[in-house]
N, C-alpha and C positions, 0 to 999 in steps of 0.2 A: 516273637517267633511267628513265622507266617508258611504257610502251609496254600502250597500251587500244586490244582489238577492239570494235567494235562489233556487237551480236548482228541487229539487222536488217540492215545495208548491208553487215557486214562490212569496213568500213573499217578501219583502223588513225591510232591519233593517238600521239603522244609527249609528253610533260611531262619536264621537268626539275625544276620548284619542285618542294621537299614537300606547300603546299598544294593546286596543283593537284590532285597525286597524292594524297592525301586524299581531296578531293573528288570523285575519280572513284571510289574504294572503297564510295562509298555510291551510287553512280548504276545504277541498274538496269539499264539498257540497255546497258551497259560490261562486258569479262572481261578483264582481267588478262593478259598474252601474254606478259613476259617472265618469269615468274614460274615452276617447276616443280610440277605439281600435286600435290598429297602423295596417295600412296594408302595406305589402311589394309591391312595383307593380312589381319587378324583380321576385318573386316569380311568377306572372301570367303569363304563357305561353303563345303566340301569336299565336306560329306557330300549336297549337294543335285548333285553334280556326274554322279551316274551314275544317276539313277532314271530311269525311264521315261519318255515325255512322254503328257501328260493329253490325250485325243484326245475334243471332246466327241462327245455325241451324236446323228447326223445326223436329223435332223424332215424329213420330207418337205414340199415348197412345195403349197398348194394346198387343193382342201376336201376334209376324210376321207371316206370310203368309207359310201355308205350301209348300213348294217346291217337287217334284214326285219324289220319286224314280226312278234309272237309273239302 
C-alpha cells in the first residue's frame, strides 16, 4: 500500500495495486508520503557553513545628483 500527496491541493490518496502505484511514480503532480526520503550527507557542504554572508550593494532609489558644469 502506497499513499500519494498531492502538490497543489495537498490531498492524500492510497493505492494498493502495484500498477496504480506505478503509475502514480511518473505523475508529476504526485510525492510519495509513505516512503522515507534518503538524504545524501556528502552532498552537505561543511566548509560553506561558516563564511560570511554576501551583503549586496545598496543603489540609492531615484535620479543621481546633478553634477556642474565645467
Amino acid at each position: 500500500m502506497a499513499t500519494f500527496r498531492c502538490l497543489q491541493t495537498g490531498n492524500t490518496v492510497s493505492f494498493t495495486y502495484q500498477h496504480d502505484i506505478d503509475s502514480m511514480r511518473g505523475h508529476q503532480g504526485y510525492v510519495r508520503v509513505d516512503e522515507p526520503e534518503v538524504t545524501i550527507e556528502s552532498e552537505i557542504r561543511t566548509d560553506t557553513a561558516f563564511r560570511a554572508p554576501v551583503i549586496p550593494t545598496i543603489k540609492r532609489m531615484g535620479r543621481p545628483r546633478k553634477v556642474a558644469n565645467v
